[in-house]
N, CA, C and O atoms as CSV, one atom per row, in Angstrom:
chain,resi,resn,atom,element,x,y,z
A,1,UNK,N,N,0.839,-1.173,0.000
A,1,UNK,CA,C,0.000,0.000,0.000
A,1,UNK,C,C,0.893,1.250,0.000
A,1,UNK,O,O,1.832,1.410,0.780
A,2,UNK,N,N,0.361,2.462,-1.323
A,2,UNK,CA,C,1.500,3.243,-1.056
A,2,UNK,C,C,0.280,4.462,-0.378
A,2,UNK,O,O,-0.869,4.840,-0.608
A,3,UNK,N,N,1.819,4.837,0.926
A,3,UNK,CA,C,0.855,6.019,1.655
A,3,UNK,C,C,1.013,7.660,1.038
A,3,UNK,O,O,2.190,7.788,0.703
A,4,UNK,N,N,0.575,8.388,0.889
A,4,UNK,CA,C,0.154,9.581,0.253
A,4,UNK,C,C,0.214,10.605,1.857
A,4,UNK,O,O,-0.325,10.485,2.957
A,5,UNK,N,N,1.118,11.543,1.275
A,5,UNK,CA,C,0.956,12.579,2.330
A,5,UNK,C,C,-0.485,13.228,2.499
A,5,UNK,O,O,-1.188,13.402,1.503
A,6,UNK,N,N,-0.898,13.569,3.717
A,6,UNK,CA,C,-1.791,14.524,3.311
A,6,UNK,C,C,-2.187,16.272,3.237
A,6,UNK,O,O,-2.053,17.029,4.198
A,7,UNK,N,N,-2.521,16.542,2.337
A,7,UNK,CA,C,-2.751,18.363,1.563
A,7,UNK,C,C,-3.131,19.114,2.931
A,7,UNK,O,O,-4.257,18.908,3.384
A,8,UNK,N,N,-2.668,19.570,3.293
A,8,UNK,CA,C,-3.830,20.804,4.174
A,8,UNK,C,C,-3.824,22.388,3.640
A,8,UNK,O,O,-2.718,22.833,3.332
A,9,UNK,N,N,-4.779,23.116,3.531
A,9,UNK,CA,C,-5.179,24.622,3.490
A,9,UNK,C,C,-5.013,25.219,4.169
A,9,UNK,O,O,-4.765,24.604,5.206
A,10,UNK,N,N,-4.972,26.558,4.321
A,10,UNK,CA,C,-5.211,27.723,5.105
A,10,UNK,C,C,-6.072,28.351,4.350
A,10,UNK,O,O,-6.244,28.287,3.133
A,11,UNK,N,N,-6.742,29.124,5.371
A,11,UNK,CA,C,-8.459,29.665,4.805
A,11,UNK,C,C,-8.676,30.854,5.808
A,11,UNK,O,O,-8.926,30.877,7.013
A,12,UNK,N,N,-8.567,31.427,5.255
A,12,UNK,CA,C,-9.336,32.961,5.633
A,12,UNK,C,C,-10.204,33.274,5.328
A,12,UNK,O,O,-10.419,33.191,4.119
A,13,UNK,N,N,-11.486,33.949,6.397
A,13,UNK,CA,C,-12.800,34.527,6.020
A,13,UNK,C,C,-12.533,36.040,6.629
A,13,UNK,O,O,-11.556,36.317,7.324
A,14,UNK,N,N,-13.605,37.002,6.236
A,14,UNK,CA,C,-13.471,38.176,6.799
A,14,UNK,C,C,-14.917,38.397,6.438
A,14,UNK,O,O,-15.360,38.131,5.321
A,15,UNK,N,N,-16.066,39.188,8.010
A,15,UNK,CA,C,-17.148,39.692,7.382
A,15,UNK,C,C,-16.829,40.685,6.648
A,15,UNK,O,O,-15.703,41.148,6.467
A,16,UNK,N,N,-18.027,41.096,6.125
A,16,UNK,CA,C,-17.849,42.368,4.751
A,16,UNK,C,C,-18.256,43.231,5.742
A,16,UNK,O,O,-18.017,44.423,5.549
A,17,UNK,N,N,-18.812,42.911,6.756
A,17,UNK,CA,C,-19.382,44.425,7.670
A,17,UNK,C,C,-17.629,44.455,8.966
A,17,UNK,O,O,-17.202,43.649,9.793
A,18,UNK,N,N,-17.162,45.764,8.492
A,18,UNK,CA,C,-16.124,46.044,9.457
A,18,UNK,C,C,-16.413,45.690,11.160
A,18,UNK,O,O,-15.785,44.931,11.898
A,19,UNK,N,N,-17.796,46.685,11.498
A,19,UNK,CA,C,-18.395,46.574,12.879
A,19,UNK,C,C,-19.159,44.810,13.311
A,19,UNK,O,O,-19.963,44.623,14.225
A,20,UNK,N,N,-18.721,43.935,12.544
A,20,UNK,CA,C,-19.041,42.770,12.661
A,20,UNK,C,C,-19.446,42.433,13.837
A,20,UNK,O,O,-20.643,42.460,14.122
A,21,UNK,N,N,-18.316,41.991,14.873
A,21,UNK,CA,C,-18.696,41.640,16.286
A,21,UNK,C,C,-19.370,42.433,17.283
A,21,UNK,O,O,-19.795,41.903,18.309
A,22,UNK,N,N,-19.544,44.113,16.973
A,22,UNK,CA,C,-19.940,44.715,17.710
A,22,UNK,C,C,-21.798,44.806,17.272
A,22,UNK,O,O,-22.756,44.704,18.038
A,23,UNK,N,N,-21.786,44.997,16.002
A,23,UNK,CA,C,-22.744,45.213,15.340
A,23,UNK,C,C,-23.576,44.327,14.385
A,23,UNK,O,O,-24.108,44.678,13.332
A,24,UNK,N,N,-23.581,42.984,15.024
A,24,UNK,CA,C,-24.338,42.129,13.888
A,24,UNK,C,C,-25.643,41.583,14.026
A,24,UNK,O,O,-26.060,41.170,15.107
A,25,UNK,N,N,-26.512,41.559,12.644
A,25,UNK,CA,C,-28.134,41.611,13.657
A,25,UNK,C,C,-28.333,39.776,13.881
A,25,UNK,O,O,-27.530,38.854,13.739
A,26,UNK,N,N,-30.009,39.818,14.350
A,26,UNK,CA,C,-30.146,38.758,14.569
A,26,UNK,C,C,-30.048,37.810,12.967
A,26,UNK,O,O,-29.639,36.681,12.695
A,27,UNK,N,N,-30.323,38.324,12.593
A,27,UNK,CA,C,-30.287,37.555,11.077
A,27,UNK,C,C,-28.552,36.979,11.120
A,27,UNK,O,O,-28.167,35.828,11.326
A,28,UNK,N,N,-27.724,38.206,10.854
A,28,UNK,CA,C,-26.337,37.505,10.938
A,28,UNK,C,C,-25.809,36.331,12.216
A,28,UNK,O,O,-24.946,35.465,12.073
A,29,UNK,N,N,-26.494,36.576,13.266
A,29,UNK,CA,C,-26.419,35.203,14.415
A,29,UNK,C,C,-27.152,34.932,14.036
A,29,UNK,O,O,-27.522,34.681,15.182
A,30,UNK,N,N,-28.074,34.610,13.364
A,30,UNK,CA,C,-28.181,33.057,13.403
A,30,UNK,C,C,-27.591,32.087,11.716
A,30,UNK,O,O,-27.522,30.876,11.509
A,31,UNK,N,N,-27.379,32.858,11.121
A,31,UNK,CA,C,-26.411,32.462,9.911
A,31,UNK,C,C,-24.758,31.950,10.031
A,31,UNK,O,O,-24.111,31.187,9.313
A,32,UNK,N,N,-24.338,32.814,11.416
A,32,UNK,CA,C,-23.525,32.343,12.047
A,32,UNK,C,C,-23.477,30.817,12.673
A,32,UNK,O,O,-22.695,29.866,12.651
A,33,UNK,N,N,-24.591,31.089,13.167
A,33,UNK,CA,C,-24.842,29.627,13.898
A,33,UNK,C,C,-24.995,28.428,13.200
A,33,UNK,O,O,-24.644,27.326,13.623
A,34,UNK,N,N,-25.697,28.732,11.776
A,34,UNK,CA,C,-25.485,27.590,10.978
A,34,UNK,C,C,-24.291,27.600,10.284
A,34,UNK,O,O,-23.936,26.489,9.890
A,35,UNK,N,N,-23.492,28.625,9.993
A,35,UNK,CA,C,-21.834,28.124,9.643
A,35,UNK,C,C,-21.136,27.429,10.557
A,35,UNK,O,O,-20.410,26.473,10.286
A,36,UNK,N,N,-21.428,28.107,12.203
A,36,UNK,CA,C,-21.146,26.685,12.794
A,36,UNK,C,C,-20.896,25.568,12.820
A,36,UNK,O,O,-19.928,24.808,12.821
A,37,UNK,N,N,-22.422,25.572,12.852
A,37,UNK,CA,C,-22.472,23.759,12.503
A,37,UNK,C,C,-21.829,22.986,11.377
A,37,UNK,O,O,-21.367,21.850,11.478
A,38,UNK,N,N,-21.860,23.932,10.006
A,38,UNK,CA,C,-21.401,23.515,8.708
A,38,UNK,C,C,-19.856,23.080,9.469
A,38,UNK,O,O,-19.419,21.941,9.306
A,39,UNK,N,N,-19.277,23.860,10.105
A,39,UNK,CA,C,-17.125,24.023,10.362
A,39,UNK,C,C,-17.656,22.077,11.210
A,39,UNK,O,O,-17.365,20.913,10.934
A,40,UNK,N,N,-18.314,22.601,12.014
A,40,UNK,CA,C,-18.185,21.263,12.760
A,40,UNK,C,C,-18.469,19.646,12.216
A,40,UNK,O,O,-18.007,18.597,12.665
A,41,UNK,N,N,-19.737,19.955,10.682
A,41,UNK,CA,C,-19.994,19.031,10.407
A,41,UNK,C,C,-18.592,18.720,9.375
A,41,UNK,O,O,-18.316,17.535,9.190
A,42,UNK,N,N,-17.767,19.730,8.749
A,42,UNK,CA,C,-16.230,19.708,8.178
A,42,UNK,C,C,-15.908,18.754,8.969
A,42,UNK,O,O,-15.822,17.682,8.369
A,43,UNK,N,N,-15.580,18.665,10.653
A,43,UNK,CA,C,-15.199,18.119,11.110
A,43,UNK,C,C,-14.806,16.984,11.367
A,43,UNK,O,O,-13.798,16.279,11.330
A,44,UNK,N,N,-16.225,16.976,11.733
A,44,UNK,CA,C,-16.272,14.989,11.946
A,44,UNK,C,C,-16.357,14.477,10.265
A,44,UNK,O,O,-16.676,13.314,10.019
A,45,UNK,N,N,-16.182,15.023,9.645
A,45,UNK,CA,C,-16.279,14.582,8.024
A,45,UNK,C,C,-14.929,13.841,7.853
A,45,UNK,O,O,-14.685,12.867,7.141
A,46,UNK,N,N,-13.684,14.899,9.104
A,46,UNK,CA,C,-12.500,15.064,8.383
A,46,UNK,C,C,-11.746,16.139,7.701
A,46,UNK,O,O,-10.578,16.525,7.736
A,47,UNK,N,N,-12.866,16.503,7.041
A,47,UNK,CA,C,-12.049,17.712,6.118
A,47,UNK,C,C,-11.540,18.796,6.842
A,47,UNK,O,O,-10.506,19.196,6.306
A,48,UNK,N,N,-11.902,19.565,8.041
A,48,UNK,CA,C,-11.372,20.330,8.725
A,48,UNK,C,C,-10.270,20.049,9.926
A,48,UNK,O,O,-10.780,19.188,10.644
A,49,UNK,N,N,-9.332,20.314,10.299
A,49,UNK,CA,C,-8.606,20.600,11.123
A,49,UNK,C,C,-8.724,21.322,12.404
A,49,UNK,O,O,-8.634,20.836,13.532
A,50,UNK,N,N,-8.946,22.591,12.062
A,50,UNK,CA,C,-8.846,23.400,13.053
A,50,UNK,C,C,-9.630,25.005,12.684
A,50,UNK,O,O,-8.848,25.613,11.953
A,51,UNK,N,N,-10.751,25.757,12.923
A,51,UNK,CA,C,-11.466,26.840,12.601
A,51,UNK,C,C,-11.762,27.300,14.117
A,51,UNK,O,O,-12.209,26.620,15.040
A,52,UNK,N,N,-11.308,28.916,14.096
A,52,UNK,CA,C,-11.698,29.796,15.048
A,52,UNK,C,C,-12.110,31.377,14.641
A,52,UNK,O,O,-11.791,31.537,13.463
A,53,UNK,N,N,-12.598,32.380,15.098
A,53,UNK,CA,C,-12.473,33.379,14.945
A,53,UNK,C,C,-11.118,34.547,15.329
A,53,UNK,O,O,-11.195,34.992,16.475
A,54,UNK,N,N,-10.499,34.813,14.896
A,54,UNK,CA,C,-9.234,36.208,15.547
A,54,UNK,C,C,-9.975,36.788,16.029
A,54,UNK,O,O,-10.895,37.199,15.323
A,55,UNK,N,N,-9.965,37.052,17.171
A,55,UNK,CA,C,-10.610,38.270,18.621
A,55,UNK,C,C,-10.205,39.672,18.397
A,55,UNK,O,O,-9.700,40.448,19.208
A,56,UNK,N,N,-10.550,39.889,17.010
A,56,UNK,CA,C,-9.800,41.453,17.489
A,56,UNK,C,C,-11.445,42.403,16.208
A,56,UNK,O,O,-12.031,42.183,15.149
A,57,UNK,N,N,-11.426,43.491,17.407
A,57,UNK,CA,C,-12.882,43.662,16.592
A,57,UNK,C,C,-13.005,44.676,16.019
A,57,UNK,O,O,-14.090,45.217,15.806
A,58,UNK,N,N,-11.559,45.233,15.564
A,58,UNK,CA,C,-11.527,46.112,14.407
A,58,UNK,C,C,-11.101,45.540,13.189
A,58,UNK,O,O,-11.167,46.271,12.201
A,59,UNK,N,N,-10.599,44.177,13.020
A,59,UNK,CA,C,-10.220,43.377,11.877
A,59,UNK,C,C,-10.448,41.857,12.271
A,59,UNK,O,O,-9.593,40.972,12.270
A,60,UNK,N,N,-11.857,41.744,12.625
A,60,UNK,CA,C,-12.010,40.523,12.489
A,60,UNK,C,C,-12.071,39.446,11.116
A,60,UNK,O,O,-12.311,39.764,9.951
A,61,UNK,N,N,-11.776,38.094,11.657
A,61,UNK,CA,C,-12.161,37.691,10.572
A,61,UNK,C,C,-11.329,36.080,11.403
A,61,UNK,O,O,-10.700,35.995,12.457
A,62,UNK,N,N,-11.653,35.120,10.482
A,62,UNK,CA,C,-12.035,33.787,10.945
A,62,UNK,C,C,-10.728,32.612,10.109
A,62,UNK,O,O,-10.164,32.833,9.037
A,63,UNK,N,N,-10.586,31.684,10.798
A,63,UNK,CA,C,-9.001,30.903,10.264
A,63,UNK,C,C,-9.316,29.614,10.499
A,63,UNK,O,O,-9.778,29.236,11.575
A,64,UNK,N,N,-9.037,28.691,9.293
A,64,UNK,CA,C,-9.184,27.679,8.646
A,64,UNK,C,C,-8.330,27.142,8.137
A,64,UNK,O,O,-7.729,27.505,7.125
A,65,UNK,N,N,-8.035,25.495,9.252
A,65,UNK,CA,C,-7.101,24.848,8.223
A,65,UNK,C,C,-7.585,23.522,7.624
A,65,UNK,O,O,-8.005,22.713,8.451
A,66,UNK,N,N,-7.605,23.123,6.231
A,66,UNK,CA,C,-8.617,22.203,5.700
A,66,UNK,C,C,-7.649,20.627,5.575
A,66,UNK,O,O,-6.469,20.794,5.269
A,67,UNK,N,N,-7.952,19.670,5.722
A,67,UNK,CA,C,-7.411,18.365,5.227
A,67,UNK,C,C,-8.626,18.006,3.695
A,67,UNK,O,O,-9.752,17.510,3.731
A,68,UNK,N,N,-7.640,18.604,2.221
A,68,UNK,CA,C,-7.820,18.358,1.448
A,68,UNK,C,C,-7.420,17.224,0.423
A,68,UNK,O,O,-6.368,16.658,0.719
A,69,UNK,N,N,-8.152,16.705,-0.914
A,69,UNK,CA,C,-7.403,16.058,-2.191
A,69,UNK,C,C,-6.765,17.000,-2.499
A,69,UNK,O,O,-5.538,16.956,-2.581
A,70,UNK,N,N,-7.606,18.258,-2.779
A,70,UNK,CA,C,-6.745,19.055,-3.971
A,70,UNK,C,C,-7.040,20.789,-3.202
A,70,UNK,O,O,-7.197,20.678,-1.986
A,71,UNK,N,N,-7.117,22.019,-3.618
A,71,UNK,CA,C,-6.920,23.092,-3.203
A,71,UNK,C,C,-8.205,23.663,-3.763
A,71,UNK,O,O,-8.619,24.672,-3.193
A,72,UNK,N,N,-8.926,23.182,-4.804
A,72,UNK,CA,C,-10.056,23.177,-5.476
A,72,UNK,C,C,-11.344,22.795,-4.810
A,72,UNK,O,O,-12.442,23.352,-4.797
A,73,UNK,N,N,-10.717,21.213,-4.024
A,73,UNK,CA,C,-12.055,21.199,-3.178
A,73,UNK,C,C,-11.936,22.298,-1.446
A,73,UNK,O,O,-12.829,22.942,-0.896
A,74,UNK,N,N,-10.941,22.167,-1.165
A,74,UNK,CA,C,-11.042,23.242,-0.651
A,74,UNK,C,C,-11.546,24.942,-0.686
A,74,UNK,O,O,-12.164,25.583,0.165
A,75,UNK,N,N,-11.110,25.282,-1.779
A,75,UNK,CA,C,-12.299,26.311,-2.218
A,75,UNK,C,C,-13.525,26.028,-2.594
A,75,UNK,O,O,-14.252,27.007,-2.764
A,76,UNK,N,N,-13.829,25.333,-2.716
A,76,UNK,CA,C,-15.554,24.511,-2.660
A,76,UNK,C,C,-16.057,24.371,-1.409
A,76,UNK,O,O,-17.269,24.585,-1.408
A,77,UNK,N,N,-15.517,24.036,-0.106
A,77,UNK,CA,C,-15.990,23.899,1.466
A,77,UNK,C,C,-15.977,25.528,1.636
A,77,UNK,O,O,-16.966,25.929,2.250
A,78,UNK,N,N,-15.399,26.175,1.373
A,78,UNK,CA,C,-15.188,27.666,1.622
A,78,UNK,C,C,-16.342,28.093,1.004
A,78,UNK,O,O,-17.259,28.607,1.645
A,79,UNK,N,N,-16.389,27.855,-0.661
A,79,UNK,CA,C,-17.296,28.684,-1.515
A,79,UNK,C,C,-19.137,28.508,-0.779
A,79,UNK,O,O,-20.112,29.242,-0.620
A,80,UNK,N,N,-18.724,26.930,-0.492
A,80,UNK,CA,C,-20.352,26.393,0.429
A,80,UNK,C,C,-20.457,27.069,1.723
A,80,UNK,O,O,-21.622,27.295,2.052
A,81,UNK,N,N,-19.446,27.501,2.648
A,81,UNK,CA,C,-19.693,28.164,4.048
A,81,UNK,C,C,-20.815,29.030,3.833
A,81,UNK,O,O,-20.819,30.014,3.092
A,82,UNK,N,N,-21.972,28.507,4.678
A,82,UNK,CA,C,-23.239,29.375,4.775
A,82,UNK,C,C,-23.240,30.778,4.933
A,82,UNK,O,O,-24.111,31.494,4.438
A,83,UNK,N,N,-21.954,31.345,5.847
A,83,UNK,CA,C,-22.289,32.670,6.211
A,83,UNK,C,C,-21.101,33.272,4.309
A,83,UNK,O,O,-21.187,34.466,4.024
A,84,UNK,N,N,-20.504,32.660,3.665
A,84,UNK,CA,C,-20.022,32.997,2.701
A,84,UNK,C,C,-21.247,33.098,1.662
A,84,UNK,O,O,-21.383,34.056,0.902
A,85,UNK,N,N,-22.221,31.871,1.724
A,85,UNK,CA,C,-23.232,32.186,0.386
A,85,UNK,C,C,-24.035,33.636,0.838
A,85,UNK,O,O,-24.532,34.544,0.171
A,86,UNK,N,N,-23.929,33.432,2.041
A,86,UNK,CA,C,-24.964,34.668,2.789
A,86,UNK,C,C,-24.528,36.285,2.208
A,86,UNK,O,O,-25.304,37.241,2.199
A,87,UNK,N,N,-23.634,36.299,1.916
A,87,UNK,CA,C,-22.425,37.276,1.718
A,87,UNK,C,C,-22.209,38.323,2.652
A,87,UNK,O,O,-22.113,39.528,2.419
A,88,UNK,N,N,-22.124,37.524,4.094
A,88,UNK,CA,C,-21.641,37.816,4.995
A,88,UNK,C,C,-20.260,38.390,5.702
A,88,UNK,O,O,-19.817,39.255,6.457
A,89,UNK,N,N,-19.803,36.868,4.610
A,89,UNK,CA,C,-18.455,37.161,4.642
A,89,UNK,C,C,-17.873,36.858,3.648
A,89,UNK,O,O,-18.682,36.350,2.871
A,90,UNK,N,N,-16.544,36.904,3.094
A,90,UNK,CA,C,-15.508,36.782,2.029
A,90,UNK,C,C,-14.658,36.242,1.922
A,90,UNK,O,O,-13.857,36.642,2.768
A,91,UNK,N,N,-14.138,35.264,1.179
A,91,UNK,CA,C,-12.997,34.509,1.263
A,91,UNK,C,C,-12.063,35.826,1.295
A,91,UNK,O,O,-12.410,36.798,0.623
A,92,UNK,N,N,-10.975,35.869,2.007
A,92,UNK,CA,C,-9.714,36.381,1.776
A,92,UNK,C,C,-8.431,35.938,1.325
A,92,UNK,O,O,-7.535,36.689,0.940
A,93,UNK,N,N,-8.374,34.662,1.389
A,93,UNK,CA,C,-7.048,33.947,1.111
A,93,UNK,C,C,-7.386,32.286,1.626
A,93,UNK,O,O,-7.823,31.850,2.692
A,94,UNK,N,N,-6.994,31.646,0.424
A,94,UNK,CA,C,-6.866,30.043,0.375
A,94,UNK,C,C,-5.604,29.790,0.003
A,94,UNK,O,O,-5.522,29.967,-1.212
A,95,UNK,N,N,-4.436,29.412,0.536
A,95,UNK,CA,C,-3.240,28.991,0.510
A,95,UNK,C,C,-2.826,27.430,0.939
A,95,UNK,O,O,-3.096,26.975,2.050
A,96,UNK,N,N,-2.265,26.821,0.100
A,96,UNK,CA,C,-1.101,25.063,0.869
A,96,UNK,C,C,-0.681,25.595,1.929
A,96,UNK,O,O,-0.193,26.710,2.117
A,97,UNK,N,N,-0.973,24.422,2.894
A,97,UNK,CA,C,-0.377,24.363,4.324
A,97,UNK,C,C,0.399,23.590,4.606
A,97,UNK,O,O,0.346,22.586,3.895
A,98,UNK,N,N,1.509,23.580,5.727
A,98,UNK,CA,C,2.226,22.204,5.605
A,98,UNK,C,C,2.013,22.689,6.951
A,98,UNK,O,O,2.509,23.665,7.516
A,99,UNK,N,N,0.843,21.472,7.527
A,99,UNK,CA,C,0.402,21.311,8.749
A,99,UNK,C,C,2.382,20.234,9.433
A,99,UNK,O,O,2.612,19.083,9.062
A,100,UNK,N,N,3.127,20.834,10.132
A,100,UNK,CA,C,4.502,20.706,10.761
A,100,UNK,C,C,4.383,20.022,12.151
A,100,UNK,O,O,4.737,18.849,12.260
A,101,UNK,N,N,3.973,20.602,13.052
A,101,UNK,CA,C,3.798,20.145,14.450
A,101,UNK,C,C,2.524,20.496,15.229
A,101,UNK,O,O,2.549,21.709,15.436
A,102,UNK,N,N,2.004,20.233,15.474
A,102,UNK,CA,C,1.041,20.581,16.478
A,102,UNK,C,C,0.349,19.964,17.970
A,102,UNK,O,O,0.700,18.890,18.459
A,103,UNK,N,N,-0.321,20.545,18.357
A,103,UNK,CA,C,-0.215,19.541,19.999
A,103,UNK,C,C,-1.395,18.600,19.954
A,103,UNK,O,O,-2.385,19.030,19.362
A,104,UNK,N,N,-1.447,17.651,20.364
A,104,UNK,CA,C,-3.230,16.630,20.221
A,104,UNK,C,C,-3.578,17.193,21.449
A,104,UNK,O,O,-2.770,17.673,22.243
A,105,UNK,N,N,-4.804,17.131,21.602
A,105,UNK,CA,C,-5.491,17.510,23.229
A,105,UNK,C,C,-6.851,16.351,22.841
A,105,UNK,O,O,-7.252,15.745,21.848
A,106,UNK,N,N,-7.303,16.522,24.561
A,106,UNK,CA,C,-7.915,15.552,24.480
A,106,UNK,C,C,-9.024,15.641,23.991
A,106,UNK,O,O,-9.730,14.639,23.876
């Protein structure tokens, strides 16, 4: 059996509204809430790694690392992110990752 490394992404989102965290209505929580679920159902799929928001609430915006085939379907999990069709928010950058070291927790 030959083993195949595996691809990972980096993925950047950014809302389109600057005042995002301070200022977002109920409509945007709860669109949020179903991108949520979408990162988590990434998850247990596999395809995701690791997704959080950057805490900073004059340039927010959200970080994604994908376990992909190709960089294509990765911009496809991105292009599908609910709060992205919503046009909530914006891809900013899809880049190869070379996931190096990281810590397991439990």
């Amino acid at each position: 059996m030959i083993m195949t490394e595996k691809k990972h992404f980096f993925g950047i989102i950014k809302p389109t509204q600057e005042d995002f965290m301070t200022h977002s209505t109920e409509e945007d929580n709860e669109i949020m809430g179903v991108h949520f679920q979408y990162l988590k159902d990434l998850l247990a799929k596999g395809k995701l790694v690791l997704a959080g928001p950057v805490l900073n609430e004059k340039k927010p915006m959200g970080i994604m690392i994908f376990e992909c085939e190709t960089i294509e379907e990765a911009k496809e999990l991105l292009d599908n992110d609910p709060s992205v069709k919503a046009g909530i928010q914006i891809i900013k950058k899809l880049e190869p990752f070379k996931l190096s070291l990281y810590r397991k927790t439990d």
